[in-house]
CHARMM internal coordinates of N, CA and C (Angstrom, degrees):
IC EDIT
DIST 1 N 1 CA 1.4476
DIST 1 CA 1 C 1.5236
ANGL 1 N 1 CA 1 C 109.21
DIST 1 C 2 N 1.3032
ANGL 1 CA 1 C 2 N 102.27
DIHE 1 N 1 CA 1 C 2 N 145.86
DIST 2 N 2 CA 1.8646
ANGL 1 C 2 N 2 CA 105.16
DIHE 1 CA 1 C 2 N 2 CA 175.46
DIST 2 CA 2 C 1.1722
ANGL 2 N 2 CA 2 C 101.31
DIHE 1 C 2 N 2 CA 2 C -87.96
DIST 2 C 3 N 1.8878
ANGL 2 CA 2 C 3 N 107.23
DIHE 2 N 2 CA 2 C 3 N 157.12
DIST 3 N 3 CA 1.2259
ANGL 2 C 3 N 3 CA 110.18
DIHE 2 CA 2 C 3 N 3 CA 174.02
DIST 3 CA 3 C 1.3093
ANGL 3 N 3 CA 3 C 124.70
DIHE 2 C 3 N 3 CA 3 C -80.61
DIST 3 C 4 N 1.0970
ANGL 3 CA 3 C 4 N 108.38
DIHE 3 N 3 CA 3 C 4 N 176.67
DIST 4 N 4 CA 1.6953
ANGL 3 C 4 N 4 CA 107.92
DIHE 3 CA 3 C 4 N 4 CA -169.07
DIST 4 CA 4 C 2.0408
ANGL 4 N 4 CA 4 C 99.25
DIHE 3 C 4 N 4 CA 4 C -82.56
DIST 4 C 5 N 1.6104
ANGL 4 CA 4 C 5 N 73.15
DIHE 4 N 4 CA 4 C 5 N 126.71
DIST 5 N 5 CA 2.3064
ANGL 4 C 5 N 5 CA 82.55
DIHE 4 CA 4 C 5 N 5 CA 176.58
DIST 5 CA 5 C 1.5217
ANGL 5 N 5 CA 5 C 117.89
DIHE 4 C 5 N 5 CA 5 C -51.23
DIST 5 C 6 N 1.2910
ANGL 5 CA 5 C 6 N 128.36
DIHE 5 N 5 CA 5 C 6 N -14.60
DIST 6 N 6 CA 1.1483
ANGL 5 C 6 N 6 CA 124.24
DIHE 5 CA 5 C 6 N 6 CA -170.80
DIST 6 CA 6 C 1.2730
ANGL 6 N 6 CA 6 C 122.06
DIHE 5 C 6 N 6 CA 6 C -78.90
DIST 6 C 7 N 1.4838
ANGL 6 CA 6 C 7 N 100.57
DIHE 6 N 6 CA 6 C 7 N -28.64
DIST 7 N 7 CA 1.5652
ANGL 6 C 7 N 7 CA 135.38
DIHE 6 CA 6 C 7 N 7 CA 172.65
DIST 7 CA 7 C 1.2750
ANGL 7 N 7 CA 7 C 130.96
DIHE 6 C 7 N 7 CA 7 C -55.83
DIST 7 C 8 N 1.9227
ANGL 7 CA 7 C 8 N 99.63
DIHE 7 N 7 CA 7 C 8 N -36.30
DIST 8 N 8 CA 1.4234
ANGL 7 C 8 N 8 CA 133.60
DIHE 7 CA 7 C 8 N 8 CA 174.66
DIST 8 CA 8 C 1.7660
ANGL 8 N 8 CA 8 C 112.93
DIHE 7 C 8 N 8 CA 8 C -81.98
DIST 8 C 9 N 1.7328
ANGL 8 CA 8 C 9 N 100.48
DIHE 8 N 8 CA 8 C 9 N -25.64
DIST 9 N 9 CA 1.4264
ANGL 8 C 9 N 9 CA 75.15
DIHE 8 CA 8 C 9 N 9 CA 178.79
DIST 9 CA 9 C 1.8483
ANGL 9 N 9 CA 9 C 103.77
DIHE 8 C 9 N 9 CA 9 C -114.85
DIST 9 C 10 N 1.0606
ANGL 9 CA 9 C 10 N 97.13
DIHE 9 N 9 CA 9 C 10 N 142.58
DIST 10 N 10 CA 1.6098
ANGL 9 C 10 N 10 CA 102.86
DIHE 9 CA 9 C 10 N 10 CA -179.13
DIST 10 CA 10 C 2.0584
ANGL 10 N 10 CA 10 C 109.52
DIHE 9 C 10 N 10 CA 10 C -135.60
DIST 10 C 11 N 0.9278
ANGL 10 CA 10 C 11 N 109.00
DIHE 10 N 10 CA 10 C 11 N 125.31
DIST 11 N 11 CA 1.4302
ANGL 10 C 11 N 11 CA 103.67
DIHE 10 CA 10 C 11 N 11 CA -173.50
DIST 11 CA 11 C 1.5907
ANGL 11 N 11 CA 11 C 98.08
DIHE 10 C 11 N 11 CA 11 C -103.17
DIST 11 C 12 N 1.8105
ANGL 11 CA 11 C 12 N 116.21
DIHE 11 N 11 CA 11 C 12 N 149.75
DIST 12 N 12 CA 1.7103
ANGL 11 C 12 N 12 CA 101.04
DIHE 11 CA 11 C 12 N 12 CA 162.49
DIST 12 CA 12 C 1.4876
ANGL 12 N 12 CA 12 C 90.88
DIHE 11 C 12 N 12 CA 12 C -87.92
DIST 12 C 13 N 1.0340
ANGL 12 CA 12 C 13 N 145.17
DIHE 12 N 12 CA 12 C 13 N -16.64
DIST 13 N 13 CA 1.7302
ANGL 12 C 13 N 13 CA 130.17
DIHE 12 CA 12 C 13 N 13 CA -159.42
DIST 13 CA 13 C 1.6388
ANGL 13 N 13 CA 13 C 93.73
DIHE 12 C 13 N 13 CA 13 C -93.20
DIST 13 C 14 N 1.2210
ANGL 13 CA 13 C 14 N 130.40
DIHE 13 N 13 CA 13 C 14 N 104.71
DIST 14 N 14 CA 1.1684
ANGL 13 C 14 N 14 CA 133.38
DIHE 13 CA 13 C 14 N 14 CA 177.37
DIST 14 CA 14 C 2.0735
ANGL 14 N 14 CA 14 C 100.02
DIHE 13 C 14 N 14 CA 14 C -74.46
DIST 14 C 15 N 1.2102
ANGL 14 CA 14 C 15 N 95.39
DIHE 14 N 14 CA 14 C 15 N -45.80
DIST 15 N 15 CA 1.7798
ANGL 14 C 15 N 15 CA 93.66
DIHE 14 CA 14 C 15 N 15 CA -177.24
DIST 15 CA 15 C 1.5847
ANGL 15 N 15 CA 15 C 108.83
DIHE 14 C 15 N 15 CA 15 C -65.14
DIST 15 C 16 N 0.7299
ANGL 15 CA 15 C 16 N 153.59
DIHE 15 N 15 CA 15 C 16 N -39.97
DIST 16 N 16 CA 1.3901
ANGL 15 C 16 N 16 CA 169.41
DIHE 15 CA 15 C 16 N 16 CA 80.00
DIST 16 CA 16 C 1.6164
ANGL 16 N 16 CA 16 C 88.19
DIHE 15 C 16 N 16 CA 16 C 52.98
DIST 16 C 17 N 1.6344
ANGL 16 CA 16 C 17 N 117.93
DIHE 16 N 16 CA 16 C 17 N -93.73
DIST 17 N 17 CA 0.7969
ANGL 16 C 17 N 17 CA 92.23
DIHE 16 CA 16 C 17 N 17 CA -160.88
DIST 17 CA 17 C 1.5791
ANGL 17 N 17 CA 17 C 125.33
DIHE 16 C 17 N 17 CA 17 C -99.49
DIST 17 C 18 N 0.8596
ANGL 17 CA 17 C 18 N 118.59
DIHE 17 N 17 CA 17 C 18 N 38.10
DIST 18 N 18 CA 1.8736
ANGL 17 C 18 N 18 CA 137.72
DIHE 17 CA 17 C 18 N 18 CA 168.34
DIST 18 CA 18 C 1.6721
ANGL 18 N 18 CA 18 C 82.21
DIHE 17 C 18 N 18 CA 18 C -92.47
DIST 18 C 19 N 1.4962
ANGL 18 CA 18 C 19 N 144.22
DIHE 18 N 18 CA 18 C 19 N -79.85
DIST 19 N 19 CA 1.2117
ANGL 18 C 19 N 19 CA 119.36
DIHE 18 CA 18 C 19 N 19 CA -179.35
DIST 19 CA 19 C 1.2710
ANGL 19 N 19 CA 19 C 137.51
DIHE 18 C 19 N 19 CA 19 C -26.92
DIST 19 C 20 N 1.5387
ANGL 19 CA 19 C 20 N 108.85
DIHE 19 N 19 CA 19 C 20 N -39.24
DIST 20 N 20 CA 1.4295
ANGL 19 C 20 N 20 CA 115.01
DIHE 19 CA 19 C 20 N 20 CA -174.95
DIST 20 CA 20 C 1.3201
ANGL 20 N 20 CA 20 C 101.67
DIHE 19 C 20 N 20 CA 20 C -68.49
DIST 20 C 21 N 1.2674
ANGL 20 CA 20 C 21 N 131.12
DIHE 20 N 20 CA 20 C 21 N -24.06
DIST 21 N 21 CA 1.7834
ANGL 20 C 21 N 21 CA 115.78
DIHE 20 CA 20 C 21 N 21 CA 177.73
DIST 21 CA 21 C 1.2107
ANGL 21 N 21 CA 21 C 105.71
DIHE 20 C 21 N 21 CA 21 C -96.09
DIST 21 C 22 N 1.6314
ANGL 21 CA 21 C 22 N 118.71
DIHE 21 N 21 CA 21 C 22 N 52.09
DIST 22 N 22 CA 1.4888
ANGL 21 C 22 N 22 CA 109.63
DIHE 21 CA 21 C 22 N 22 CA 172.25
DIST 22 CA 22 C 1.8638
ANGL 22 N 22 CA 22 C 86.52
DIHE 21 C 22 N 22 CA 22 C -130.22
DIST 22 C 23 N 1.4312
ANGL 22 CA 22 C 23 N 117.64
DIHE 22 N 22 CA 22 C 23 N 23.92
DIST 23 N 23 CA 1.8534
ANGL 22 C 23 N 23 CA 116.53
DIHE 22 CA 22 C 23 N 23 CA -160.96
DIST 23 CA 23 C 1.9095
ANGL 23 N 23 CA 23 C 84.94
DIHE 22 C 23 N 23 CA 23 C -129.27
DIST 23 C 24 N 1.4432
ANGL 23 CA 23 C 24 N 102.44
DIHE 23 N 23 CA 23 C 24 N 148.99
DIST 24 N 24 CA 1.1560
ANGL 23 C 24 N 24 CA 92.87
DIHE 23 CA 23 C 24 N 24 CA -176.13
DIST 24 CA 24 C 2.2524
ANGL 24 N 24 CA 24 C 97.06
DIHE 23 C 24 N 24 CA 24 C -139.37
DIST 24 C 25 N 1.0158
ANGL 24 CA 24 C 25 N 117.01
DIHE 24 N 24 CA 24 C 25 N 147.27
DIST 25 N 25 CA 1.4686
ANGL 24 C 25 N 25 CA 116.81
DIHE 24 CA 24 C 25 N 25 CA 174.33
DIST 25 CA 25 C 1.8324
ANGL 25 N 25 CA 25 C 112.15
DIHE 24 C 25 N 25 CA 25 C -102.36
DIST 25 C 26 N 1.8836
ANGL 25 CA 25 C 26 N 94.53
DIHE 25 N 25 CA 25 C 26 N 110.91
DIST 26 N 26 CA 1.4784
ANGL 25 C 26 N 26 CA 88.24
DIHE 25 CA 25 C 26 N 26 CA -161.57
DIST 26 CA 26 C 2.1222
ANGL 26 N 26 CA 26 C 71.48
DIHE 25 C 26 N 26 CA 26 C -113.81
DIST 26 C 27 N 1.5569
ANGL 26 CA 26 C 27 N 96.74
DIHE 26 N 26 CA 26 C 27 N 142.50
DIST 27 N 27 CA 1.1489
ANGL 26 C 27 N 27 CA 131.71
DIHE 26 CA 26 C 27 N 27 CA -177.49
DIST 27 CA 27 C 1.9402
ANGL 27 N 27 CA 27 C 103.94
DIHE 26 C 27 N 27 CA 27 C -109.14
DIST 27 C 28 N 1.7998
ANGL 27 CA 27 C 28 N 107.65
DIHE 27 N 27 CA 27 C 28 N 114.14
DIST 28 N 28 CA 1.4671
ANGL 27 C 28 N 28 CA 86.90
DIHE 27 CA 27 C 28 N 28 CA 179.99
DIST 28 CA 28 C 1.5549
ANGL 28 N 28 CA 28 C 85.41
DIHE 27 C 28 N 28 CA 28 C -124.50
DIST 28 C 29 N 1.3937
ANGL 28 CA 28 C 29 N 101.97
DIHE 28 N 28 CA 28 C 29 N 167.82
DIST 29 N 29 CA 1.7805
ANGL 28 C 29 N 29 CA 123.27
DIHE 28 CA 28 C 29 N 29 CA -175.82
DIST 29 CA 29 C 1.5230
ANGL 29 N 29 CA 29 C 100.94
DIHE 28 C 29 N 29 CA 29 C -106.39
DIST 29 C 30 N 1.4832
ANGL 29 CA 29 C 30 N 140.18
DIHE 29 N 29 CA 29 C 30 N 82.84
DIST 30 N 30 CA 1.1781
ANGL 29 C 30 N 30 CA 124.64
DIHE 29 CA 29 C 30 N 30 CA 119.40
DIST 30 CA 30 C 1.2994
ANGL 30 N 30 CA 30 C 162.84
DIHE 29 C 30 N 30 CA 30 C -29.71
DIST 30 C 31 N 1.2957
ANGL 30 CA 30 C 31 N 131.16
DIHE 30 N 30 CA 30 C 31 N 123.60
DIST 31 N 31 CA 1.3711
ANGL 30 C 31 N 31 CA 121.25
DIHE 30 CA 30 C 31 N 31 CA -148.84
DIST 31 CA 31 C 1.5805
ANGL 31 N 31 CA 31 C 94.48
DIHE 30 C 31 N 31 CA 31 C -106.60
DIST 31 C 32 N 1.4158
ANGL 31 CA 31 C 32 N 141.24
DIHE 31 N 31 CA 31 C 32 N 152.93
DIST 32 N 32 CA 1.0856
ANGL 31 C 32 N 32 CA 151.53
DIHE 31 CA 31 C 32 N 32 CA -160.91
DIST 32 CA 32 C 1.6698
ANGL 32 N 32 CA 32 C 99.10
DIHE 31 C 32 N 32 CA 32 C -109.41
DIST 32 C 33 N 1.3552
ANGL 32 CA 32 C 33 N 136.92
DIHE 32 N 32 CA 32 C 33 N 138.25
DIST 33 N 33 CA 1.7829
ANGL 32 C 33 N 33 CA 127.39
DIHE 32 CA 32 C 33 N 33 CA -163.45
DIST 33 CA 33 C 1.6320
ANGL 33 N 33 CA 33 C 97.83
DIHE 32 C 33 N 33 CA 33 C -103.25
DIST 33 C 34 N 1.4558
ANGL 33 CA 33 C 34 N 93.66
DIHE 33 N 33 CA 33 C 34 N -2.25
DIST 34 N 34 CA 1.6371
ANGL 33 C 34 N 34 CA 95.55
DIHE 33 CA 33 C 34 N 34 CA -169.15
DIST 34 CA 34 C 1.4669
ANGL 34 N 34 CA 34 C 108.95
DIHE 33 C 34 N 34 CA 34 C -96.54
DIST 34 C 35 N 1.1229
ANGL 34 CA 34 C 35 N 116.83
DIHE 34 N 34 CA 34 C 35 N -45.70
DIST 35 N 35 CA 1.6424
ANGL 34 C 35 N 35 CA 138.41
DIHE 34 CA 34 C 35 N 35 CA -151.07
DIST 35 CA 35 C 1.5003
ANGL 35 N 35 CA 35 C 84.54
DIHE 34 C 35 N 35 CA 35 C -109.30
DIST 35 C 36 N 1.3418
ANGL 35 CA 35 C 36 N 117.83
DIHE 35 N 35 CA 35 C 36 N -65.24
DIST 36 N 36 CA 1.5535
ANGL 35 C 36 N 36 CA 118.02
DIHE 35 CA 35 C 36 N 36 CA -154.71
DIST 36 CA 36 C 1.6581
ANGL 36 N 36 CA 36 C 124.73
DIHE 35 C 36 N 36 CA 36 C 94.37
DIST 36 C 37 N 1.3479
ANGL 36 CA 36 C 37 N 93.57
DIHE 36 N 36 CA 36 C 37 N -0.32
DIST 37 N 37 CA 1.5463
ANGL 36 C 37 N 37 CA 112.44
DIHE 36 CA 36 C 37 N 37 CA -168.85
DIST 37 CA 37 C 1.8839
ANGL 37 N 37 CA 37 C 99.45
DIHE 36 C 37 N 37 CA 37 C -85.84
DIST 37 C 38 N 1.2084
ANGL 37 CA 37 C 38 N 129.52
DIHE 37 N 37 CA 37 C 38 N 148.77
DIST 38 N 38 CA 1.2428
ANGL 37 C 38 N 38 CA 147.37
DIHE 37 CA 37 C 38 N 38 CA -176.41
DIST 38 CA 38 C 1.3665
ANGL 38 N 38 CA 38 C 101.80
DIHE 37 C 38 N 38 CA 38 C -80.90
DIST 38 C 39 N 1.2258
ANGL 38 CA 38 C 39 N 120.21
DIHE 38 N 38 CA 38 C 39 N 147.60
DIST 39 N 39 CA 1.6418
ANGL 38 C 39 N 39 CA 137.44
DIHE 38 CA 38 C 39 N 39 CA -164.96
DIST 39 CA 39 C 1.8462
ANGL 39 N 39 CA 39 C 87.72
DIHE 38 C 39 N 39 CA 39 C -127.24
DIST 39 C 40 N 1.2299
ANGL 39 CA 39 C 40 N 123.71
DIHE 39 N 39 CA 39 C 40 N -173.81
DIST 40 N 40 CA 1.4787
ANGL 39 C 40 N 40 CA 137.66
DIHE 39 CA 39 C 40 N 40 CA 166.07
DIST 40 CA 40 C 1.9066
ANGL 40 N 40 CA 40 C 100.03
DIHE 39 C 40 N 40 CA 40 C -154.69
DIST 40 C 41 N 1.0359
ANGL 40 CA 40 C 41 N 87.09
DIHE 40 N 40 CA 40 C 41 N 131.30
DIST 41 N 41 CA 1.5676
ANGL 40 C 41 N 41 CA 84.76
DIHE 40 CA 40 C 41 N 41 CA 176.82
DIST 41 CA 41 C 1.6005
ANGL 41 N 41 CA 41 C 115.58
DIHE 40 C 41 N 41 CA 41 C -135.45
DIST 41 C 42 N 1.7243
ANGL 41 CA 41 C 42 N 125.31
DIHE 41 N 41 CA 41 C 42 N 118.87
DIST 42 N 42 CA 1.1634
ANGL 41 C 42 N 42 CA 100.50
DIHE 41 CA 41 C 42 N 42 CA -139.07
DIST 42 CA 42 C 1.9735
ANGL 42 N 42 CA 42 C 81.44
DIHE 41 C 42 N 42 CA 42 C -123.06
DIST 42 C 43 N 1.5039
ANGL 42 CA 42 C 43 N 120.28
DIHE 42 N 42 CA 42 C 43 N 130.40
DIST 43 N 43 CA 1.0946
ANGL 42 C 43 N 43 CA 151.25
DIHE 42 CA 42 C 43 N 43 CA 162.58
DIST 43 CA 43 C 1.9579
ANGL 43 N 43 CA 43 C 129.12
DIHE 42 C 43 N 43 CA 43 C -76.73
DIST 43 C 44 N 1.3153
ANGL 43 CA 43 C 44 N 100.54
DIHE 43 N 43 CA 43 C 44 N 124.87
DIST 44 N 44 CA 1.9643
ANGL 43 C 44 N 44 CA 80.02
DIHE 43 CA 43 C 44 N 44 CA 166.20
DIST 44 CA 44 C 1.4410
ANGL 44 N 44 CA 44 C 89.85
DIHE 43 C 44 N 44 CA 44 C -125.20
DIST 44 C 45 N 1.4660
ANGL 44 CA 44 C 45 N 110.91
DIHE 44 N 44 CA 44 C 45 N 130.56
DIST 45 N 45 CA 1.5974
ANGL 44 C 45 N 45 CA 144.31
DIHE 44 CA 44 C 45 N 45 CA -163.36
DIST 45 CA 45 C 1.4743
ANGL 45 N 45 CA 45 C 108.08
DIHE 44 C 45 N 45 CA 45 C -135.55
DIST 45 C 46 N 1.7211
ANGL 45 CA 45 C 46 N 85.52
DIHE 45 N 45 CA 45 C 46 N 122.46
DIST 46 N 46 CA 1.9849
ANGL 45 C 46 N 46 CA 75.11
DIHE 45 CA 45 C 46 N 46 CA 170.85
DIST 46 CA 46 C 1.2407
ANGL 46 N 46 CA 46 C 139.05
DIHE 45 C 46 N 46 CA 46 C -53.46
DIST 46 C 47 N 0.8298
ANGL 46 CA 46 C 47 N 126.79
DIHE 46 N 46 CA 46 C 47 N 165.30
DIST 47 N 47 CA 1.9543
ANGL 46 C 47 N 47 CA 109.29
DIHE 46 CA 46 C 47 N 47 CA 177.96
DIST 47 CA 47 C 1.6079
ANGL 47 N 47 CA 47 C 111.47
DIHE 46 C 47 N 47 CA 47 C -85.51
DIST 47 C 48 N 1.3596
ANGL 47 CA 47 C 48 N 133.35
DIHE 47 N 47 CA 47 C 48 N 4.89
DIST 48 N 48 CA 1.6060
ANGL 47 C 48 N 48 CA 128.91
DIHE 47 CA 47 C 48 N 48 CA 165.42
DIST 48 CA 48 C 1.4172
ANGL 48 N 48 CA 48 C 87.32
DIHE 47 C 48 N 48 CA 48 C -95.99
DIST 48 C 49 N 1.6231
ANGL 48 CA 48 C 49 N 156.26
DIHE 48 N 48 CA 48 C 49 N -9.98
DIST 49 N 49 CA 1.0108
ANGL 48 C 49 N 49 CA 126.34
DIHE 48 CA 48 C 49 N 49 CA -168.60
DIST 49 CA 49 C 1.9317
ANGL 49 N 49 CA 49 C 103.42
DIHE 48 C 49 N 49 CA 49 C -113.84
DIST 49 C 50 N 1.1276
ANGL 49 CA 49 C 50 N 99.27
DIHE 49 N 49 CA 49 C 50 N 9.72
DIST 50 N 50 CA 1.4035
ANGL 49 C 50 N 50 CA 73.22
DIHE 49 CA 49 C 50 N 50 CA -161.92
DIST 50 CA 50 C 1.5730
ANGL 50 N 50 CA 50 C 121.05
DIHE 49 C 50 N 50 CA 50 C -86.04
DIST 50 C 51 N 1.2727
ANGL 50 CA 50 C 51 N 137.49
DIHE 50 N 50 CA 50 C 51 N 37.35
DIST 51 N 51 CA 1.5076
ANGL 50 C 51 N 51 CA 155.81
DIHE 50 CA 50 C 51 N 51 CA -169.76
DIST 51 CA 51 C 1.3400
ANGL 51 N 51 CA 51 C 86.15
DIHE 50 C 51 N 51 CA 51 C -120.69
DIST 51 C 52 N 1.6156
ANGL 51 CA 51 C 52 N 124.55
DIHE 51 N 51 CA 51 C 52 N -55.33
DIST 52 N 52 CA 1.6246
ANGL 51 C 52 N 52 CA 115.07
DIHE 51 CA 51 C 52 N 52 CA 171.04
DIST 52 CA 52 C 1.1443
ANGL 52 N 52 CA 52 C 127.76
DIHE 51 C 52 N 52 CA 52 C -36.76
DIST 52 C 53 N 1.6187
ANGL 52 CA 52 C 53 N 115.86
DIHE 52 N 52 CA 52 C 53 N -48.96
DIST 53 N 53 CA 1.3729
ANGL 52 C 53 N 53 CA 133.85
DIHE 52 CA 52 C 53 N 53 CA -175.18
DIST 53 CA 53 C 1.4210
ANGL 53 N 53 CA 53 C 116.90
DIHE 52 C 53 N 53 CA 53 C -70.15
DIST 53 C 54 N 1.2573
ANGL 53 CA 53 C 54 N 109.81
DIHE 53 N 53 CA 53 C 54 N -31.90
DIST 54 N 54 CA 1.5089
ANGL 53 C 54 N 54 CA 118.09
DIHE 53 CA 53 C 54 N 54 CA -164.75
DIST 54 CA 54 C 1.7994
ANGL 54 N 54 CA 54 C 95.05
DIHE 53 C 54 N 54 CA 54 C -83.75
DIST 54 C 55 N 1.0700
ANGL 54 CA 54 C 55 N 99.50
DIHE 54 N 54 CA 54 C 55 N -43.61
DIST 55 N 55 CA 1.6633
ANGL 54 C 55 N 55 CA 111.20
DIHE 54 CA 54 C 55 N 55 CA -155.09
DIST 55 CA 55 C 1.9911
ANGL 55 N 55 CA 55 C 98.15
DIHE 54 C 55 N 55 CA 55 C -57.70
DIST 55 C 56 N 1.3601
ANGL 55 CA 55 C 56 N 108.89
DIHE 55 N 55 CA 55 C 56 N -40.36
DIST 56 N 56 CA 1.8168
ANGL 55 C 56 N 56 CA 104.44
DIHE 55 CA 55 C 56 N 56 CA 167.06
DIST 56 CA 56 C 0.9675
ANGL 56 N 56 CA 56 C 121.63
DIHE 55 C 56 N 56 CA 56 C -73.43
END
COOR INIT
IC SEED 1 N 1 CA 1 C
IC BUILD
């Protein structure tokens, strides 16, 4: 059996990583006017901004 991942990750910067769960990965689907074919476009956005991000 593998060990449990949580186990595997250990940070020394404790502030560090309590920040890192304040970043969020927002993924948007663009449509191409030519092709029509879907794009993915992938962002890391804070989590108070991301209604900002989406909204352009």
């Amino acid at each position: 059996m593998a060990k449990a991942a949580k186990t595997a990750i250990k940070t020394k910067d404790q502030k560090a990583a309590s920040d890192a769960k304040n970043w969020t990965k927002v993924i948007r689907a663009l449509r191409s006017p030519k092709t029509g074919a879907y794009t993915f476009k992938e962002s890391i956005v804070h989590k108070d901004k991301i209604k900002e991000h989406l909204a352009q």
